[in-house]
C-alpha positions in Angstrom: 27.1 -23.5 -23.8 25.3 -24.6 -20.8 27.2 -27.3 -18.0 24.9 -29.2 -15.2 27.8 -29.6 -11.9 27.5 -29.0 -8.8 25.2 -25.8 -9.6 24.0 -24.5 -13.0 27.0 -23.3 -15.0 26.4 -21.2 -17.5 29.4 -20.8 -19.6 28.9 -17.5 -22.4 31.1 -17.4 -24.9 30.9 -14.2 -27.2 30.4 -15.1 -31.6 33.1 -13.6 -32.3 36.8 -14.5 -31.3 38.5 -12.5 -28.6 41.8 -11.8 -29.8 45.4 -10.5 -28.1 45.5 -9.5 -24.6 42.0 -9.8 -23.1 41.9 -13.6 -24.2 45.2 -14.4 -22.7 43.9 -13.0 -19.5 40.7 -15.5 -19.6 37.4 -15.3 -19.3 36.2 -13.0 -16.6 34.0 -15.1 -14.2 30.8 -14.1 -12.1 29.5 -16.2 -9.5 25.8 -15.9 -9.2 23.5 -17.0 -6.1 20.1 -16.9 -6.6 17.2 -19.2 -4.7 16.2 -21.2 -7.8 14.3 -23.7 -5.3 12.7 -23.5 -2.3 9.9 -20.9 -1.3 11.0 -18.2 -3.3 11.9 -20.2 -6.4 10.4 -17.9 -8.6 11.4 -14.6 -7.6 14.6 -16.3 -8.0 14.3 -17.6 -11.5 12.9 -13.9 -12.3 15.8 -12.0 -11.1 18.4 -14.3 -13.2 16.1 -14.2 -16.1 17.2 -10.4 -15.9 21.1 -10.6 -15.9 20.6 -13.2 -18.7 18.9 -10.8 -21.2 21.9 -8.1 -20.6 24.3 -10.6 -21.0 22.9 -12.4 -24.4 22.8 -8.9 -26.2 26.1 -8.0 -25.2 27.0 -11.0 -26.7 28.3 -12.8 -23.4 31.2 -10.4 -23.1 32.7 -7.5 -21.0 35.4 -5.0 -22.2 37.0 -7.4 -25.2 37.1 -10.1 -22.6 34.9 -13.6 -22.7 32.2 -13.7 -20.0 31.5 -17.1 -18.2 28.6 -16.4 -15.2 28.4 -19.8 -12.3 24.8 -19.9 -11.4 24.6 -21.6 -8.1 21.5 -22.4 -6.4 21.4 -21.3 -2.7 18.2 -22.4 -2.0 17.3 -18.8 0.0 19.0 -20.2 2.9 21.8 -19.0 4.7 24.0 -22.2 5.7 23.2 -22.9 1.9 24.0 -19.8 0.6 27.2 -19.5 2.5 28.6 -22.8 1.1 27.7 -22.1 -2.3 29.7 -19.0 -1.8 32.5 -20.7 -0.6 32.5 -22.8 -3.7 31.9 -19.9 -6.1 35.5 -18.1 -4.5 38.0 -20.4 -3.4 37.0 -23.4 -6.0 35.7 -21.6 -8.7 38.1 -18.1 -8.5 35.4 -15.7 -9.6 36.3 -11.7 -9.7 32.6 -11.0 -8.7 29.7 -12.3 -6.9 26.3 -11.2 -7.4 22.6 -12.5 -6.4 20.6 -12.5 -2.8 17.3 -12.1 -2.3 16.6 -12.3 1.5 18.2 -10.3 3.9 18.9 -13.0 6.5 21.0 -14.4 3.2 22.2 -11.3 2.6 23.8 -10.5 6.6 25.0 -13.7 6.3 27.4 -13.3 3.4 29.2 -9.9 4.5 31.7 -11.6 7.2 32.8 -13.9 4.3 32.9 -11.3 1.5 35.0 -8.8 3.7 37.0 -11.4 4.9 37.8 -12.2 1.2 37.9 -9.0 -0.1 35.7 -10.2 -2.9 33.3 -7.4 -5.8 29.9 -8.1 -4.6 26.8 -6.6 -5.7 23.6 -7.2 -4.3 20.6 -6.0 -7.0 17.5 -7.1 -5.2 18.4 -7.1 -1.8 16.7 -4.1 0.4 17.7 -4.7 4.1 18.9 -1.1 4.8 22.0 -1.1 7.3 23.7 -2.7 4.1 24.3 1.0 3.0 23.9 2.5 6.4 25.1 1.8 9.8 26.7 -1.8 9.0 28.1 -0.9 5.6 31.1 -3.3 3.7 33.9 -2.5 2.4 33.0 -5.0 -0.9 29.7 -4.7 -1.2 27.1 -2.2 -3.1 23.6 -2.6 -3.7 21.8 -1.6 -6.9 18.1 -1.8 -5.6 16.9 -0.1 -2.9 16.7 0.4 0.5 13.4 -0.6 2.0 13.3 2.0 4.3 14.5 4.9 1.2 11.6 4.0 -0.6 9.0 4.7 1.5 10.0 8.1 2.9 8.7 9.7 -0.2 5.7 7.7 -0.2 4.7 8.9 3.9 4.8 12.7 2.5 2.5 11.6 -0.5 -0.1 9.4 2.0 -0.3 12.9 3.9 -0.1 15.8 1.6 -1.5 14.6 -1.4 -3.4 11.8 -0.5 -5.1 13.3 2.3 -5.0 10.6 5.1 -4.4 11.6 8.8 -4.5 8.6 10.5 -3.1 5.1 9.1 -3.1 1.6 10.4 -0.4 -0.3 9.0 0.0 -4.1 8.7 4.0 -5.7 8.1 5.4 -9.0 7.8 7.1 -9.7 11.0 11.1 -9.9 9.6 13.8 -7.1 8.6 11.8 -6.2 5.3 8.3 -6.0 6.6 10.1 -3.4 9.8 11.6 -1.4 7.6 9.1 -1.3 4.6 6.9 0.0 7.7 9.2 2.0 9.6 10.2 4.2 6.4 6.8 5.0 5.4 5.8 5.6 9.3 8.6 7.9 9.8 8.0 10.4 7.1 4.0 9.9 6.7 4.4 11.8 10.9 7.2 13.9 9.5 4.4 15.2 7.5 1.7 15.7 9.7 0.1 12.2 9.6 -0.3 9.6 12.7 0.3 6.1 12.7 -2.4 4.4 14.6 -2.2 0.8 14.9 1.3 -1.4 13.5 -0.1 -4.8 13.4 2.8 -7.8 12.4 1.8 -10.8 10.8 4.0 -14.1 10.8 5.9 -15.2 7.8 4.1 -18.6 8.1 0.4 -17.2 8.3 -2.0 -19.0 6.3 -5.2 -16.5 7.4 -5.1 -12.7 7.5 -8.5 -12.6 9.5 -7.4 -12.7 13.1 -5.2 -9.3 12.0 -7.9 -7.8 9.7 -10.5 -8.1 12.5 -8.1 -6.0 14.4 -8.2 -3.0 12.0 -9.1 0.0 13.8 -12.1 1.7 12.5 -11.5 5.5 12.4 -8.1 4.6 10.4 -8.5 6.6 7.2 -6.4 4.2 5.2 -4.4 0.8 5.7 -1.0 0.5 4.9 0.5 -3.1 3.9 4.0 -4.3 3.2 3.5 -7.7 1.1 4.7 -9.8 -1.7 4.2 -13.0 -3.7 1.7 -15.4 -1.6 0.9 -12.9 1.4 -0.4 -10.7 -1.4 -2.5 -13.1 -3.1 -3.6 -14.0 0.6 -4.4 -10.6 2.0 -5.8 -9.3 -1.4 -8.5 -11.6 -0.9 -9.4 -11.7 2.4 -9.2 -7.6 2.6 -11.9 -8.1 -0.1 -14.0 -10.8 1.1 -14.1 -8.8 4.7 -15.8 -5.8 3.1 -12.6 -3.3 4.1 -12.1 -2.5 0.1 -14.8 -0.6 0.0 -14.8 1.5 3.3 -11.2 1.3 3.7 -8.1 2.7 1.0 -5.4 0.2 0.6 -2.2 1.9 0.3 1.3 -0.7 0.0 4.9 -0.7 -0.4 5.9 -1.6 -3.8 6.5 -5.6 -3.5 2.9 -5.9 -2.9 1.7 -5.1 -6.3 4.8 -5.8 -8.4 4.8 -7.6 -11.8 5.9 -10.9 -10.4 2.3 -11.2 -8.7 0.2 -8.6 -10.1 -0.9 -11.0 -13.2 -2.6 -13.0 -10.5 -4.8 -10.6 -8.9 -8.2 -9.3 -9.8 -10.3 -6.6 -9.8 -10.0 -6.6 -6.3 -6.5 -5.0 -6.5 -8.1 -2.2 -8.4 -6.9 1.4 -7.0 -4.6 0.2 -4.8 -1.6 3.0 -4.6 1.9 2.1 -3.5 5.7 3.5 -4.5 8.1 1.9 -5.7 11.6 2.5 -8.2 9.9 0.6 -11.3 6.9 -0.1 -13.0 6.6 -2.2 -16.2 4.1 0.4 -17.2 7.1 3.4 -18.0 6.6 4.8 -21.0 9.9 5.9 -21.8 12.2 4.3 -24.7 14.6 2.8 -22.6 11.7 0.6 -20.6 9.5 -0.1 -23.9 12.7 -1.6 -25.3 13.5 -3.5 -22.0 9.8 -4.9 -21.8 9.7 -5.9 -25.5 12.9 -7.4 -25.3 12.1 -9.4 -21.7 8.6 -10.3 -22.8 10.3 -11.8 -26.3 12.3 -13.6 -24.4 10.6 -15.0 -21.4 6.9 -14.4 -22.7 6.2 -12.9 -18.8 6.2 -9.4 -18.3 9.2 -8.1 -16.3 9.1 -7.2 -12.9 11.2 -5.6 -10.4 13.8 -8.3 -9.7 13.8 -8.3 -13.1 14.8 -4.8 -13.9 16.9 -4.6 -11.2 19.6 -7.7 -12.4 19.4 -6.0 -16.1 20.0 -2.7 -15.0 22.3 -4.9 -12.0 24.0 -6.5 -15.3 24.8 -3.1 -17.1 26.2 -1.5 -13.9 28.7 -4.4 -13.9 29.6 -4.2 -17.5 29.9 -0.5 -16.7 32.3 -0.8 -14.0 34.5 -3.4 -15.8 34.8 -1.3 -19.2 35.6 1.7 -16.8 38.8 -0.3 -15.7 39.7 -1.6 -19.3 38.7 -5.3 -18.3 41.5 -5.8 -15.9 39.1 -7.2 -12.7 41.9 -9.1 -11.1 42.1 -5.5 -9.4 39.6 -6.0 -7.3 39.8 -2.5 -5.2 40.1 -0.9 -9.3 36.7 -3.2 -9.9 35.5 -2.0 -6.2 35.8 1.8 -6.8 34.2 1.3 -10.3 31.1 -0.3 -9.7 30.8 2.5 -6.9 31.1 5.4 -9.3 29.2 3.9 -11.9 26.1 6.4 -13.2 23.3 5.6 -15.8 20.8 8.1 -17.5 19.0 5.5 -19.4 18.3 2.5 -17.3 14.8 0.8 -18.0 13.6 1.9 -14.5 15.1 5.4 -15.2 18.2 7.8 -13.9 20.6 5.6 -11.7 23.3 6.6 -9.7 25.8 5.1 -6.9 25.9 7.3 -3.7 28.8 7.4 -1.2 27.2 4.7 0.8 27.1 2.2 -2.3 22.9 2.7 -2.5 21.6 3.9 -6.1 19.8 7.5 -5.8 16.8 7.1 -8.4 13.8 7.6 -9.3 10.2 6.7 -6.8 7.4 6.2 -9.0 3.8 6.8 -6.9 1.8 3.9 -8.8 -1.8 2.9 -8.9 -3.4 -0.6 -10.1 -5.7 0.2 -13.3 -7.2 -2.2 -15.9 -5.5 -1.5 -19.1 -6.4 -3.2 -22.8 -7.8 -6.3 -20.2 -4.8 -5.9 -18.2 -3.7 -5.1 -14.9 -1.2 -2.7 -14.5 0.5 0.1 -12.2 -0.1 2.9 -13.5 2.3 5.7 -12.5 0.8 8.5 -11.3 3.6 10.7 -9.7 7.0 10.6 -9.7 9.7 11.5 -7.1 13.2 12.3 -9.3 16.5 11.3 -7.7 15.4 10.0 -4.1 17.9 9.0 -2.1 17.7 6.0 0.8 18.1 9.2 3.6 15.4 11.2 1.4 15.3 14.8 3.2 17.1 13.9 6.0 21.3 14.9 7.0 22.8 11.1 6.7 25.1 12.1 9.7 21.5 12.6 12.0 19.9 10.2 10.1 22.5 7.3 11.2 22.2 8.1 14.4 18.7 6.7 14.9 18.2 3.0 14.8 17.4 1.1 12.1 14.1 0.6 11.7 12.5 -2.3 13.6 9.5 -3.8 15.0 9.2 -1.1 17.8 11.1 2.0 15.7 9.6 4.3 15.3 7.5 4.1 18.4 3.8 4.0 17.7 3.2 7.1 19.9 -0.6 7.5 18.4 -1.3 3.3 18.7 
């Protein structure tokens, strides 16, 4: 049953009647925020597309009790986002709140959500304080931290990749630093330099002026991308003739399924890490793929697989407390104990910061039956966001930035 208000409602109501005690206590209610217009429109679209499969084959139900999701659009802006959220608590009274994208969207919230003492998970979001230094009381994330994910992928640039000195190029906001500042901190951890850090503007509509500045003697470059900066860069780092003298290594946005589709053979070799690839060949993510594809005729792509695998930690956490998510410090403590050994993207598990410890698959772009794909080509089991390092001397650091770590090689 679908209602067009003030945002989308989408209101799920299970085949089968829910008799006795879980239909006198209602249908439990999840208030969604996702950018379904705006710049980012169709990462947006993507990541709900993912909590809707979950939900239609568990038949729109949680624990014996009705499930009715509010889908509100917050346009990826914070003022926006922030209202919606208002909306989705005091008007609506869900018992969770889950969406975000950006991290300015994501800060944003927290005062609000602690203030309210409201369940929220965050499955895309990646800004890493979330989990660290800044952490809420009623908030977990069931992504990643941008940082976590590119401390394995420093070691691999060094030890098995080979490269000594790197020039790196990051989008000039939280993600872009920290994308950046977790693969620079462990890629000189492992004997590597960082030579240049070169930060582009959100707005830039020409990479030239920053590929011209491309030190020679870098043995690789390192970009943090996604969506139109990758389409952008991709062609101009081709066009400029630094493909073929130059290895392009990446964080994992920049060559995720949500854009991949739309690159070329100029892509081609390109290594990065992420915690997913549609490409798993495992049972769980065959199923997922075939079941997403089906139903969106797209293949899935991160955002994707992190709201189904978002979805089931949910539906995890509620069964764990029989249904009963009026308690909200019950529903709290569940969703941060919940484990999964089977998730599309592979072993999932809540640390004691409310950041999931997974799998970091080292992928590489290959042509496959006509098709581009990231191939994984080693895997890092069980990674957590502080990776070798003691949290306790890990957290007293700064959060990674535009200017931390130092460039002591630039």
């Amino acid at each position: 049953m679908r209602t067009v208000g003030t945002g989308f409602v989408v209101a799920a109501v299970a085949s089968a009647l829910v008799a006795g005690q879980a239909a006198a206590q209602g249908p439990i209610k999840i208030g969604f925020l996702s950018p379904m217009s705006g710049a980012i429109a169709a990462a947006g679209k993507d990541m709900y597309s993912g909590c809707e499969l979950y939900w239609q084959e568990s038949g729109w139900q949680i624990a014996g009790r009705k499930l009715e999701v509010i889908l509100e659009d917050n346009e990826g802006l914070p003022a926006t986002a922030l209202t919606k959220l208002r909306k989705l608590v005091e008007n609506d009274h869900v018992h969770l709140v889950a969406g975000v994208i950006l991290s300015n969207v994501a800060y944003a919230l927290v005062p609000y959500i602690e203030a309210q003492g409201i369940p929220t998970l965050y499955p895309i979001n990646s800004a890493d304080d979330l989990t660290q230094r800044r952490r809420p009381k009623w908030l977990i994330r069931t992504g990643f931290s941008a940082g976590g994910n590119m401390h394995p992928f420093g070691e691999y640039a060094a030890t098995a990749l080979g490269y000594k000195k790197v020039a790196t190029l990051g989008l000039d906001y939280a993600f872009g630093w920290e994308t950046v500042g977790g693969f620079h901190k462990s890629f000189e951890d492992s004997g590597g330099q960082i030579i240049q850090k070169i930060w582009v503007p959100l707005n830039v509509q020409d990479y030239a002026p920053y590929l011209a500045q491309v030190r020679k003697d870098a043995d690789a470059v390192f970009v943090n991308a996604l969506g139109r900066w990758t389409l952008l860069f991709a062609k101009q780092y081709a066009e400029r003739g630094l493909r073929d003298r130059l290895p392009l290594i990446a964080g994992g946005t920049y060559s995720d399924e949500h854009v991949l589709p739309q690159l070329g053979d100029e892509s081609l070799g390109v290594v990065s890490a992420h915690h997913y690839s549609a490409s798993l060949d495992t049972p769980a993510n065959r199923r997922f793929r075939a079941a997403f594809e089906k139903a969106y005729n797209r293949t899935p792509s991160f955002y994707s697989e992190n709201c189904y695998t978002g979805a089931r930690i949910i539906s995890e956490a509620v069964r764990a407390i029989g249904g009963k998510v009026e308690d909200r410090a019950a529903l709290m403590a569940a969703l941060r104990q919940v484990e999964i050994t089977d998730a599309p993207r592979g072993p999932v598990k809540m640390d004691p910061y409310g950041n999931p410890t997974q799998n970091v698959y080292i992928r590489r772009v290959e042509r496959v039956g006509g098709r581009l794909q990231n191939t994984v080509i080693h895997t890092y089991t069980a990674v957590g966001q502080f990776w070798k390092y003691d949290p306790e001397e890990f957290l007293k650091q700064p959060v990674y930035s535009r200017d931390f770590p130092p460039c002591r090689h630039c």
